[in-house]
N, C-alpha and C positions, 0 to 999 in steps of 0.2 A: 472428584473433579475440582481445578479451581479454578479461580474466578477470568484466569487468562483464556481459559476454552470458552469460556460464555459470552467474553468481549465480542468476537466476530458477528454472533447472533444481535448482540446487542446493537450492535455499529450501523449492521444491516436495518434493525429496528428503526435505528434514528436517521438515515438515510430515506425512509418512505417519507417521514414527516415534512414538513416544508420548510427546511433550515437554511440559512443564511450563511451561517458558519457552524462546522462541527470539529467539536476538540474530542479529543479520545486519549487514556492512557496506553499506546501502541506505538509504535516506531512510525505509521503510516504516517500519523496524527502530531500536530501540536498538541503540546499538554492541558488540558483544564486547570484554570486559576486555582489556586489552593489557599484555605483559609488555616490562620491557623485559633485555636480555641485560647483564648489567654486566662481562664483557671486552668486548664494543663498541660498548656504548651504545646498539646497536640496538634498536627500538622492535618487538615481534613481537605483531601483534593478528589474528587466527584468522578466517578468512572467515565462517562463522557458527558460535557454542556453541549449545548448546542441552541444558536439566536435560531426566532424566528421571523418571518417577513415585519411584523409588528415591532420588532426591537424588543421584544418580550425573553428571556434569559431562563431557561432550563434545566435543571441537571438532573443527569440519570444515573442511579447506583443497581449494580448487579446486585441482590441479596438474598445472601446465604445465611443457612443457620450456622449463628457462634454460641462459641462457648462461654462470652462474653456480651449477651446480649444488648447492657447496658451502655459498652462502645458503642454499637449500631445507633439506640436510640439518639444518644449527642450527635451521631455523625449524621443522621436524618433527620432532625430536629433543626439541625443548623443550618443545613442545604437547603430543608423546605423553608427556612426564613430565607433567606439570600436571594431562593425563587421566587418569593412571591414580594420584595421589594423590587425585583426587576420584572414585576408583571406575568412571571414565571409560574413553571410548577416543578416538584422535585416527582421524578416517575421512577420506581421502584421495578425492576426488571427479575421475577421469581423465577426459577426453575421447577422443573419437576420435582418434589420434592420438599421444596422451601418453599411455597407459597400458603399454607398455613401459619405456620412458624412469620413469617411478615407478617401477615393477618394483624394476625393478634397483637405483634408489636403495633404498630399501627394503629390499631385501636385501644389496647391499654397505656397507650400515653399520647394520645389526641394529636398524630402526627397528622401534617395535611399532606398526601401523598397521594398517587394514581400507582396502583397496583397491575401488572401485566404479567400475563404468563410466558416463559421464553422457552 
């Protein structure tokens, strides 16, 4: 499966919470802000942000196991800083399947993140 089938669940997800504004990468949606990394130029935009009543700034990444773990890490590492200068948090959206595989990222490189099953 990829990550476009697990949007809708996710969308859903962030629709219960008490959000202000929600961006989504979907046609429904405005895009989520994208950072880009300036050691490698890479372009990191957030499966969907979303403000909440506080003006607090969130982003959620669907996550799957890669074959490239190490992308994952930078691209979670950088969201959960961004979240937590805007009083944020970065929430990690696993599936059946991937939610060990997070785990562990997660905890072998001290990422500050909220884990959820989808």
């Amino acid at each position: 499966m990829d990550k476009k089938s697990y949007l809708e669940k996710a969308i859903a997800w962030a629709e219960k919470k008490s959000t202000v504004s929600l961006r989504a990468v979907t046609s429904d949606y405005e895009d989520p802000k994208s950072f880009t990394n300036t050691d490698t130029k890479e372009t990191i935009r957030p499966d969907l942000s979303f403000t909440t009543h506080g003006g607090a700034k969130h982003y959620t990444d669907v996550a799957l196991k890669d074959e490239n773990p190490q992308r994952l890490v930078t691209r979670w590492k950088l969201l959960s800083m961004m979240a937590s200068l805007k009083r944020g948090k970065l929430h990690l959206l696993a599936p059946k399947g991937h939610k060990r595989f997070t785990e562990r990222l997660v905890n072998r490189y001290n990422i500050n993140a909220n884990i959820y099953s989808l």
